[in-house]
Biotite code that builds the C-alpha atoms (Angstrom):
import biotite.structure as struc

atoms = struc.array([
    struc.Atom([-51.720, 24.627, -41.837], chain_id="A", res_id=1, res_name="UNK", atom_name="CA", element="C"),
    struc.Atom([-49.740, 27.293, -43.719], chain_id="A", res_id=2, res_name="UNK", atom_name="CA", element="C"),
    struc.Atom([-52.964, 29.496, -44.012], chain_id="A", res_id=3, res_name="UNK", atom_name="CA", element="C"),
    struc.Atom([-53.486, 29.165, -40.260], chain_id="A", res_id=4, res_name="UNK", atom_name="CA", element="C"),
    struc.Atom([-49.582, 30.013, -39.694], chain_id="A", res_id=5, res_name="UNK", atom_name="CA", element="C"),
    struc.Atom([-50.111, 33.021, -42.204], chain_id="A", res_id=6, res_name="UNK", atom_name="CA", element="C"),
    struc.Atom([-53.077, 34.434, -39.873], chain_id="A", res_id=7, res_name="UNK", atom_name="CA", element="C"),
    struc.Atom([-51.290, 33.804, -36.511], chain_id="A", res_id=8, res_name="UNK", atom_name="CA", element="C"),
    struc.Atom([-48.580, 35.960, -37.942], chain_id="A", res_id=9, res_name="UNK", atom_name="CA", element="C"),
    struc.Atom([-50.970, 39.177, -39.111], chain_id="A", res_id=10, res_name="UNK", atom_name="CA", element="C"),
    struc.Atom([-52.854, 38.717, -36.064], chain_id="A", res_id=11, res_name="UNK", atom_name="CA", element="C"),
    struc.Atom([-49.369, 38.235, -34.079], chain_id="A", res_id=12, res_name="UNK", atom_name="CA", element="C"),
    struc.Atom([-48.652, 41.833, -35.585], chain_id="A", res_id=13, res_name="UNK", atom_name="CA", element="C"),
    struc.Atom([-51.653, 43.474, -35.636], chain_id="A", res_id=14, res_name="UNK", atom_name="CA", element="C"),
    struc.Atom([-52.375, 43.177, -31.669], chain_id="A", res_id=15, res_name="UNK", atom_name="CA", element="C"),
    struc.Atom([-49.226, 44.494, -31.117], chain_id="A", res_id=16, res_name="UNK", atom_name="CA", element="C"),
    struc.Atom([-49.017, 47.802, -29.630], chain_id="A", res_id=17, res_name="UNK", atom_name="CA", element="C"),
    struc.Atom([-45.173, 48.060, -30.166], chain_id="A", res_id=18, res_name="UNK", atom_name="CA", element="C"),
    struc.Atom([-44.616, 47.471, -34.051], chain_id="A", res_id=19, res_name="UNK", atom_name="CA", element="C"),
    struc.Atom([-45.427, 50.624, -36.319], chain_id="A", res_id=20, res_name="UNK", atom_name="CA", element="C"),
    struc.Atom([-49.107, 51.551, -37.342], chain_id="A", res_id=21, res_name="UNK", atom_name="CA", element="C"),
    struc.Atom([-48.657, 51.484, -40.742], chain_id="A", res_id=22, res_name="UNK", atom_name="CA", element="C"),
    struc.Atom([-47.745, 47.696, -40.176], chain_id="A", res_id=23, res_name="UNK", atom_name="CA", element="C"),
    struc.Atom([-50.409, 47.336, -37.722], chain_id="A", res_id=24, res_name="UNK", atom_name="CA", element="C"),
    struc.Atom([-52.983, 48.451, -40.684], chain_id="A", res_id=25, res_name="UNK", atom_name="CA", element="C"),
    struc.Atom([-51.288, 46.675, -43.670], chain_id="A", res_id=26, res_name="UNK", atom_name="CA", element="C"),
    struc.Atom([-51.654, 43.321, -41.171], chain_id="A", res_id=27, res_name="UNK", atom_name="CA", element="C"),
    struc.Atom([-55.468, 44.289, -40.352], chain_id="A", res_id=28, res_name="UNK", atom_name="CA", element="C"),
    struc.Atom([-55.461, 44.000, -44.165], chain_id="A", res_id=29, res_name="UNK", atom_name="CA", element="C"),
    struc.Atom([-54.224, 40.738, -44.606], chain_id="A", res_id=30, res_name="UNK", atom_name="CA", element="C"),
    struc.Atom([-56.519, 39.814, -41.680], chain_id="A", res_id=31, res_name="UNK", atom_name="CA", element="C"),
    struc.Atom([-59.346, 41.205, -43.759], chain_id="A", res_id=32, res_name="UNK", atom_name="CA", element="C"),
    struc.Atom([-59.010, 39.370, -46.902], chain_id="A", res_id=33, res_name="UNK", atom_name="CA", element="C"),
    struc.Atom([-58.548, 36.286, -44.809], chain_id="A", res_id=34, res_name="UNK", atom_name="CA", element="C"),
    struc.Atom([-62.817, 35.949, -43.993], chain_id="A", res_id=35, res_name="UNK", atom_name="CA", element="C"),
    struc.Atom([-61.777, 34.783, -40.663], chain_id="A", res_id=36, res_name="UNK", atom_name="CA", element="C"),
    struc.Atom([-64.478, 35.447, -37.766], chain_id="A", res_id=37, res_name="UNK", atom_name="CA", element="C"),
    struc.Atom([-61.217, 35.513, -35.660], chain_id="A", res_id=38, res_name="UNK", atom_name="CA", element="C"),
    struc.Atom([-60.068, 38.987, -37.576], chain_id="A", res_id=39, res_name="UNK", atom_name="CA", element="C"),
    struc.Atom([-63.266, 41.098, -35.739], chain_id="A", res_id=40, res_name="UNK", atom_name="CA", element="C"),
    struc.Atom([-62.416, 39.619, -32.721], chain_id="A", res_id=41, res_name="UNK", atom_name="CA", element="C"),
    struc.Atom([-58.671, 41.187, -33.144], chain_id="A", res_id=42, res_name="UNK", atom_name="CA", element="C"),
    struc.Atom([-60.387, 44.611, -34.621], chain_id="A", res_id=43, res_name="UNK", atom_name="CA", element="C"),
    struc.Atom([-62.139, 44.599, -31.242], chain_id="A", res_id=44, res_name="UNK", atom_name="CA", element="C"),
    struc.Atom([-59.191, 43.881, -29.088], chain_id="A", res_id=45, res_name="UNK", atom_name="CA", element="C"),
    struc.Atom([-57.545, 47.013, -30.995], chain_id="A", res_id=46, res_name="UNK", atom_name="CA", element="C"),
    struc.Atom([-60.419, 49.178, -30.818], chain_id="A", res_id=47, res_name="UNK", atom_name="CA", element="C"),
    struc.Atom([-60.547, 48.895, -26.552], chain_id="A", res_id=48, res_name="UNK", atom_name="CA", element="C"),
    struc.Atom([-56.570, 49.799, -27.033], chain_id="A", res_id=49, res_name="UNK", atom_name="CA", element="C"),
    struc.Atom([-56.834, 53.407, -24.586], chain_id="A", res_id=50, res_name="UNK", atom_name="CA", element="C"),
    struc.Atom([-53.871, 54.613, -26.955], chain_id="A", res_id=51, res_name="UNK", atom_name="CA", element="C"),
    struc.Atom([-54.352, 53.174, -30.571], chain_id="A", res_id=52, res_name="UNK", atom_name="CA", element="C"),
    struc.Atom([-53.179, 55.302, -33.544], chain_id="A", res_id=53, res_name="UNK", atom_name="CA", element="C"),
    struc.Atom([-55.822, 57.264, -35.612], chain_id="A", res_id=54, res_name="UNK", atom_name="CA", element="C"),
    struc.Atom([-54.452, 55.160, -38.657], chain_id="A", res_id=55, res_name="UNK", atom_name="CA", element="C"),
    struc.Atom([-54.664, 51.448, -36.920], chain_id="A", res_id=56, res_name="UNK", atom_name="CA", element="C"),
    struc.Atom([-58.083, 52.847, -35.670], chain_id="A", res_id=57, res_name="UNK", atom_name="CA", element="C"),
    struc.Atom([-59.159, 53.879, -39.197], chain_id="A", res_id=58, res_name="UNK", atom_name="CA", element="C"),
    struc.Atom([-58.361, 49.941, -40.632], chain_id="A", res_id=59, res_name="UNK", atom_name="CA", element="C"),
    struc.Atom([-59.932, 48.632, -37.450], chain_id="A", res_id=60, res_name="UNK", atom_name="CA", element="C"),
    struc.Atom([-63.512, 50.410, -38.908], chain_id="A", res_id=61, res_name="UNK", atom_name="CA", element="C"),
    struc.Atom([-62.892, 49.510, -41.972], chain_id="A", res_id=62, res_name="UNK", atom_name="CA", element="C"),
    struc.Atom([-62.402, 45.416, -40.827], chain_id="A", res_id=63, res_name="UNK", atom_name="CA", element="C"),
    struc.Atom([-65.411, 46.020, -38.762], chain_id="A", res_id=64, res_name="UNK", atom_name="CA", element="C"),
    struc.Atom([-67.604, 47.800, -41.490], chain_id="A", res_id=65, res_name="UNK", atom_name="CA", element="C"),
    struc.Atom([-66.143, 44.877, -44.039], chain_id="A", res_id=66, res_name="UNK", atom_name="CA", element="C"),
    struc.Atom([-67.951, 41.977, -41.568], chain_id="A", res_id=67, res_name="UNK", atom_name="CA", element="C"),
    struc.Atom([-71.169, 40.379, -41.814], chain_id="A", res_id=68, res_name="UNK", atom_name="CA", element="C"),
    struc.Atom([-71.413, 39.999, -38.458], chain_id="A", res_id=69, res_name="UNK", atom_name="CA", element="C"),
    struc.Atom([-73.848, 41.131, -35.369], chain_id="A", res_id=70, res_name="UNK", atom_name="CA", element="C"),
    struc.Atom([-70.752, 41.844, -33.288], chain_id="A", res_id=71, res_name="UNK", atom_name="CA", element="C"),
    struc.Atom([-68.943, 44.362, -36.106], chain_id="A", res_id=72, res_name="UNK", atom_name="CA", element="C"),
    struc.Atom([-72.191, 46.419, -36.641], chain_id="A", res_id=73, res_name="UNK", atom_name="CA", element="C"),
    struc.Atom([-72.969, 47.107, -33.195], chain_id="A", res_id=74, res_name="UNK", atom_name="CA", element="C"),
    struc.Atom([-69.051, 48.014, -32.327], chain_id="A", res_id=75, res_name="UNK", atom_name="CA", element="C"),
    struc.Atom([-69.543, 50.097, -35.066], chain_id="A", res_id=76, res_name="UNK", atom_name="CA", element="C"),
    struc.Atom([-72.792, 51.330, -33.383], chain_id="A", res_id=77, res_name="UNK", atom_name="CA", element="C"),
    struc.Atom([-71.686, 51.712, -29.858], chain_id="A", res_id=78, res_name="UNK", atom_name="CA", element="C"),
    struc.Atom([-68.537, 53.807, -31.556], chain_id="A", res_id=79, res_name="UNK", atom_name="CA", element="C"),
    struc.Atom([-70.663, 56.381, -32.844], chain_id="A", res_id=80, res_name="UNK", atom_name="CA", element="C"),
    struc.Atom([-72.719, 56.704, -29.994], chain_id="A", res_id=81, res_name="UNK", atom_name="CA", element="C"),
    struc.Atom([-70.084, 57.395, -27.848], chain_id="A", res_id=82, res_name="UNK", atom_name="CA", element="C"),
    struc.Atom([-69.711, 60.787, -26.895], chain_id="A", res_id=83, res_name="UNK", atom_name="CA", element="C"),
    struc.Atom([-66.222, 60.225, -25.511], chain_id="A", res_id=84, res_name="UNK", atom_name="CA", element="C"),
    struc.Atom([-64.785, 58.802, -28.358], chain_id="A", res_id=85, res_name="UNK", atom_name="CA", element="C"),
    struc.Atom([-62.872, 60.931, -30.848], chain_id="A", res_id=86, res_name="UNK", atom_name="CA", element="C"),
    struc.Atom([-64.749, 62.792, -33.438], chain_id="A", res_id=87, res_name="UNK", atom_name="CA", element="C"),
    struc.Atom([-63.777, 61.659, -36.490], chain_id="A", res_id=88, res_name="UNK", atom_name="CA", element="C"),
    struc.Atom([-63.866, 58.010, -35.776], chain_id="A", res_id=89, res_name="UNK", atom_name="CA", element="C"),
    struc.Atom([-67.317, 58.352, -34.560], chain_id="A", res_id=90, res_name="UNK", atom_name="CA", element="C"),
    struc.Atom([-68.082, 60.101, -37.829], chain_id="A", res_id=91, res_name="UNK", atom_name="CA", element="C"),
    struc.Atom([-66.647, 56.431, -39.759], chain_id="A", res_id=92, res_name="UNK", atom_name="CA", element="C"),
    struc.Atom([-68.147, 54.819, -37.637], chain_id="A", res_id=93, res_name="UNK", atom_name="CA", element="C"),
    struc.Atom([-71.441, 56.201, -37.811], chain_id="A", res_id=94, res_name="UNK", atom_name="CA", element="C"),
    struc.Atom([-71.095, 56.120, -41.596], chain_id="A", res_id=95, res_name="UNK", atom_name="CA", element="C"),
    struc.Atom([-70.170, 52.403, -42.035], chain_id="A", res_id=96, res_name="UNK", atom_name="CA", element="C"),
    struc.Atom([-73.198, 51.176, -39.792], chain_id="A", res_id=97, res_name="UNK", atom_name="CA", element="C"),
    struc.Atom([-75.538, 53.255, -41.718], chain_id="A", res_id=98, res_name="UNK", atom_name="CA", element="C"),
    struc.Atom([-73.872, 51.814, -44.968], chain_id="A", res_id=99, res_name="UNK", atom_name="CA", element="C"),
    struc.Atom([-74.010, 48.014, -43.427], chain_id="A", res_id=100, res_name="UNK", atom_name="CA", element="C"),
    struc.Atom([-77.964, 48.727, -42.404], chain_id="A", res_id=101, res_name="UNK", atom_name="CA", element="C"),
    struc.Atom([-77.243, 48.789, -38.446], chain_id="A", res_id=102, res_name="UNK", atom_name="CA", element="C"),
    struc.Atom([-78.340, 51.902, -37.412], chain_id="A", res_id=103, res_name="UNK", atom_name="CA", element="C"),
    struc.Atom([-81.921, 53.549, -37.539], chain_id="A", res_id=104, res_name="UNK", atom_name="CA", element="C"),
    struc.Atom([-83.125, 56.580, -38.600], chain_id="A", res_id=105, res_name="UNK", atom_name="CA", element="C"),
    struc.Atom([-84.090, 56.846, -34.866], chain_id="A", res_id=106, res_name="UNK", atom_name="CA", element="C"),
    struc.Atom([-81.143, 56.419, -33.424], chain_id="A", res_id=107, res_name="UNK", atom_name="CA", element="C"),
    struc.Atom([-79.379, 59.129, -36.148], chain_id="A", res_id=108, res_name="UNK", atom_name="CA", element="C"),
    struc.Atom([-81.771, 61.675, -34.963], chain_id="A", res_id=109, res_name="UNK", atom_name="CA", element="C"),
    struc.Atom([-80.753, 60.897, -31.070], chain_id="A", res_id=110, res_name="UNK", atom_name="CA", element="C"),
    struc.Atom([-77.242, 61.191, -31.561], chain_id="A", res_id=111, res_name="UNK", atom_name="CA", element="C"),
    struc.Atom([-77.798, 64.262, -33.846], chain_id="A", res_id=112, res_name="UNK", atom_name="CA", element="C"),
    struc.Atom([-79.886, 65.773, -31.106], chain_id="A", res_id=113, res_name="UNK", atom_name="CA", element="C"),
    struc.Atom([-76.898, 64.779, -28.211], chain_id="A", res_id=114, res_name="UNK", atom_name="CA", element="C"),
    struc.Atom([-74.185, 66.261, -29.952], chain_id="A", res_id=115, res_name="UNK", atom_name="CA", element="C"),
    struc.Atom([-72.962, 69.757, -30.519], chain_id="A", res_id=116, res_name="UNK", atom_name="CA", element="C"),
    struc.Atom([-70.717, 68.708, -33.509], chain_id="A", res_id=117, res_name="UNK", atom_name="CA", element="C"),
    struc.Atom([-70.858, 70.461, -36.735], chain_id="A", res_id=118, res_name="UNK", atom_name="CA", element="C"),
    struc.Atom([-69.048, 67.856, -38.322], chain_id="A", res_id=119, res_name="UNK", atom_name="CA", element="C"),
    struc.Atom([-70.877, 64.836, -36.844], chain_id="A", res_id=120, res_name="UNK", atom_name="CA", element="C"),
    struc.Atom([-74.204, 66.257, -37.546], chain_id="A", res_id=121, res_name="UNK", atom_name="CA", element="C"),
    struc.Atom([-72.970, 67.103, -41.000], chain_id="A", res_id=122, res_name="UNK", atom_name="CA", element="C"),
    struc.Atom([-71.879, 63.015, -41.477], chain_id="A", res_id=123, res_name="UNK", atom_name="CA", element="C"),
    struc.Atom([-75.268, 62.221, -39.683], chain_id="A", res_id=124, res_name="UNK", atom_name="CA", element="C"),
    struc.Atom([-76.855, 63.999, -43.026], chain_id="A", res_id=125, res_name="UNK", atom_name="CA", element="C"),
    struc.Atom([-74.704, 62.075, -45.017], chain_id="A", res_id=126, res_name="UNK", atom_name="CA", element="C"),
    struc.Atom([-76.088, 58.797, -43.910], chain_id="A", res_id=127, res_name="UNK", atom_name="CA", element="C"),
    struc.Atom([-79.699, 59.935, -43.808], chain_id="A", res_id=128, res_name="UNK", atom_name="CA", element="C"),
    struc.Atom([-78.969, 60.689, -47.236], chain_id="A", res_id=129, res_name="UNK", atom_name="CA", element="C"),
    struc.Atom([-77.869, 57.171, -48.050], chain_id="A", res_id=130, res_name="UNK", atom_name="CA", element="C"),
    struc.Atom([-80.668, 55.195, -46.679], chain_id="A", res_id=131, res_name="UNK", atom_name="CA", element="C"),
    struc.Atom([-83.517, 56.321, -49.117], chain_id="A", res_id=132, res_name="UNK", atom_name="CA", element="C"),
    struc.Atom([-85.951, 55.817, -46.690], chain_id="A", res_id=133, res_name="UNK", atom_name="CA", element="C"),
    struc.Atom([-89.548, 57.323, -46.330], chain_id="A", res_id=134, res_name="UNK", atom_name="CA", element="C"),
    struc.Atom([-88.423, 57.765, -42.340], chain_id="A", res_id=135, res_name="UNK", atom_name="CA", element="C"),
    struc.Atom([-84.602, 59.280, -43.435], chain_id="A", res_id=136, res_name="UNK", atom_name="CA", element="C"),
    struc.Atom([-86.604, 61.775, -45.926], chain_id="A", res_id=137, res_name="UNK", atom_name="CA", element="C"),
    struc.Atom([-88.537, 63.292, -42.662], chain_id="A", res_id=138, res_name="UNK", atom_name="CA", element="C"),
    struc.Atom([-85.473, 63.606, -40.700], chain_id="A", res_id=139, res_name="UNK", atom_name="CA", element="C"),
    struc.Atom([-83.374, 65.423, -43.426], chain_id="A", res_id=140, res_name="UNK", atom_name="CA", element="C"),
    struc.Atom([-86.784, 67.768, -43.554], chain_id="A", res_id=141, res_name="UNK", atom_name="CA", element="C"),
    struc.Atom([-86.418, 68.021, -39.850], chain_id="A", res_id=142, res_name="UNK", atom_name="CA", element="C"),
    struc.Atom([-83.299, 69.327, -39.954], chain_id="A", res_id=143, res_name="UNK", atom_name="CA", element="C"),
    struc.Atom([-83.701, 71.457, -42.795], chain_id="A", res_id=144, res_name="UNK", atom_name="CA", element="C"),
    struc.Atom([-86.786, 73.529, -41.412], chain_id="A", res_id=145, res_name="UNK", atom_name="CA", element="C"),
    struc.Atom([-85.130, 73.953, -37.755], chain_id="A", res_id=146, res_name="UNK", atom_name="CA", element="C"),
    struc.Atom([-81.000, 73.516, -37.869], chain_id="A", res_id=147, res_name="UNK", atom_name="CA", element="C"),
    struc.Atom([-79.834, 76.717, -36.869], chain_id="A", res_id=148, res_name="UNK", atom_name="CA", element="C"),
    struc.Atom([-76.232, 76.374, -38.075], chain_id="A", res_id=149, res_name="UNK", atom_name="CA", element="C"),
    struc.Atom([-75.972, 77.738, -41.723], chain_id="A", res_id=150, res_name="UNK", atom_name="CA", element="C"),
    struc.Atom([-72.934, 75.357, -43.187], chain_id="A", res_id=151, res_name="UNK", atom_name="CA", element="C"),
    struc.Atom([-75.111, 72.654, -41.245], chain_id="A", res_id=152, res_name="UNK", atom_name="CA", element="C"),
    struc.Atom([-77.975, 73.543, -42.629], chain_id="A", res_id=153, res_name="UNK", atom_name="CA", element="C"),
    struc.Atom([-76.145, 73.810, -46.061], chain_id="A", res_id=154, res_name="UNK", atom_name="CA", element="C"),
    struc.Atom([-75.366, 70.605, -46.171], chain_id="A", res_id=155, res_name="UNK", atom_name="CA", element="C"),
    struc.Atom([-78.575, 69.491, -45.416], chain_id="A", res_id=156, res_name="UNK", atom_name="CA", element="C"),
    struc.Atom([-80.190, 71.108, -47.688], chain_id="A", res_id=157, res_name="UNK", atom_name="CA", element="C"),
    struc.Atom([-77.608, 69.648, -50.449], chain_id="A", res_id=158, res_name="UNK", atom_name="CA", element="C"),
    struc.Atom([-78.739, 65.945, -49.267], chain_id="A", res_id=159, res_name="UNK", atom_name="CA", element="C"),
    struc.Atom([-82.056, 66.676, -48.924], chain_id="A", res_id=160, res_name="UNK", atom_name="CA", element="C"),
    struc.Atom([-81.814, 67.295, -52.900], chain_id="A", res_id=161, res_name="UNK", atom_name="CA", element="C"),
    struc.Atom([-80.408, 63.680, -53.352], chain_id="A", res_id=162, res_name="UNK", atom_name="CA", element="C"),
    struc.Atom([-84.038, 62.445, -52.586], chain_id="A", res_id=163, res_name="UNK", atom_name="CA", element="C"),
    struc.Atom([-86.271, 61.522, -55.538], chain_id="A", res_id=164, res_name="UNK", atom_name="CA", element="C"),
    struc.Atom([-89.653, 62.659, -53.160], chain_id="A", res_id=165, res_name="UNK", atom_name="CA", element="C"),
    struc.Atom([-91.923, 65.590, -53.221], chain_id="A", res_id=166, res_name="UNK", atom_name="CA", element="C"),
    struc.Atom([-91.671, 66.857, -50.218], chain_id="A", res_id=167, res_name="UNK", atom_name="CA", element="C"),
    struc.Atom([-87.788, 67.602, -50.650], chain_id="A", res_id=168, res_name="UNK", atom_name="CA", element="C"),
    struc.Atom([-88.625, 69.382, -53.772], chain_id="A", res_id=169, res_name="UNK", atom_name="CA", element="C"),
    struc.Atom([-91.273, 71.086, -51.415], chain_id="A", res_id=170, res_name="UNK", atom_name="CA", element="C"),
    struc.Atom([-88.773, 72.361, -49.022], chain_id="A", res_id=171, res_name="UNK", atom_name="CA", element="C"),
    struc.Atom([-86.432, 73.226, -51.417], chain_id="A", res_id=172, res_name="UNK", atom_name="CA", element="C"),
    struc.Atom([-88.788, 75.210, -53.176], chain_id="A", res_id=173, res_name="UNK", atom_name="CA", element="C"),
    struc.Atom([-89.834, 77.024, -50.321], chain_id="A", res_id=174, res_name="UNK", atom_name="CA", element="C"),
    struc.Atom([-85.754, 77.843, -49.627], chain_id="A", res_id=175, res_name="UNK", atom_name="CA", element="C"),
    struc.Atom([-85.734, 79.030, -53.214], chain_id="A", res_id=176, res_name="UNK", atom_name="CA", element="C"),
    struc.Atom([-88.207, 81.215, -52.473], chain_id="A", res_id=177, res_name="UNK", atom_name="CA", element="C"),
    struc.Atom([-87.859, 82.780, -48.606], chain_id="A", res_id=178, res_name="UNK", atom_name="CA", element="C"),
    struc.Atom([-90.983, 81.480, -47.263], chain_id="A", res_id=179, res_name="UNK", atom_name="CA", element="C"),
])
C-alpha cells in the first residue's frame, strides 16, 4: 500500500504541467526505478504535452528507452520519424530505439533520406554504427561514397572505421588515397 501511495505521488507530480521541470524529471525518475508498466503510460501522457520542457522531454526518452515494452520502442520510433518534432529529441529518440533494437537499418536510411538535418543524419550514423550489422555496414558505405556534406560525410567516414569488415577498410582506403 505504501509503494502504491509512493507511485501515485511521482506520477501525481510528474503529469503535472504546473510544478517545475526539474521536479517533473527527478519524479519521472522515481517512476523509473519503480518497474511499473503504469510509468510509460505517464511518459506518454507527457510526451503528447504540446508545451513540455526540453528537460521533462529528455527524462520522458530516457523512461521510454529504459522499458521493455512494444509501446516505449515504437513512441520512441514514431518520435524520430516525425518531421515536426524538435530536432534534438528526434535525434534521442532515434538513438535509444536503435540502442533498444526497434528500428531497422531500413527505416534509418528513409528518415536519413527525408531529412535535410546535418545533425540528425550525423546521429543516424551514430546508430548505424552501433548495430554491427552486415545491412548497417552497406548503409554507412552508402553514405560515405555519395553524402555531399563534408562534416557529414566526416563523420561517416569516422563510424564507418568502427566496423571490423573489409569493405570499410576498402572505402577507407580508397579516401586515403583520392580514388
Amino acid at each position: 500500500a505504501r509503494d502504491e501511495r509512493s507511485f501515485d505521488i511521482l506520477a501525481e507530480i510528474a503529469r503535472d504541467p504546473a510544478r517545475a521541470p526539474e521536479m517533473r524529471a527527478n519524479a519521472l525518475i522515481g517512476l523509473s526505478q519503480t518497474e511499473d508498466e503504469r510509468t510509460v503510460d505517464i511518459a506518454l501522457e507527457i510526451l503528447g504535452e504540446p508545451d513540455a520542457d526540453d528537460q521533462v522531454l529528455e527524462m520522458v526518452l530516457m523512461v521510454l528507452a529504459n522499458a521493455d515494452n512494444d509501446r516505449a520502442a515504437s513512441a520512441l520510433l514514431s518520435l524520430a520519424e516525425n518531421p515536426d518534432a524538435d530536432e534534438d529529441l528526434r535525434a534521442m529518440a532515434l538513438y535509444n530505439a536503435g540502442m533498444q533494437g526497434a528500428i531497422e537499418v531500413g527505416r534509418l536510411q528513409e528518415i536519413y533520406r527525408g531529412t535535410a538535418s546535418r545533425d540528425l543524419k550525423m546521429q543516424i550514423c551514430h546508430v548505424l554504427s552501433q548495430l554491427e550489422t552486415e545491412e548497417a555496414v552497406e548503409a554507412m558505405l552508402e553514405i560515405v561514397r555519395t553524402e555531399q556534406d563534408p562534416e557529414i560525410r566526416q563523420t561517416a567516414v569516422f563510424w564507418l572505421g568502427q566496423f571490423d569488415d573489409p569493405r570499410a577498410a576498402d572505402v577507407l582506403l580508397e579516401i586515403i588515397e583520392g580514388k
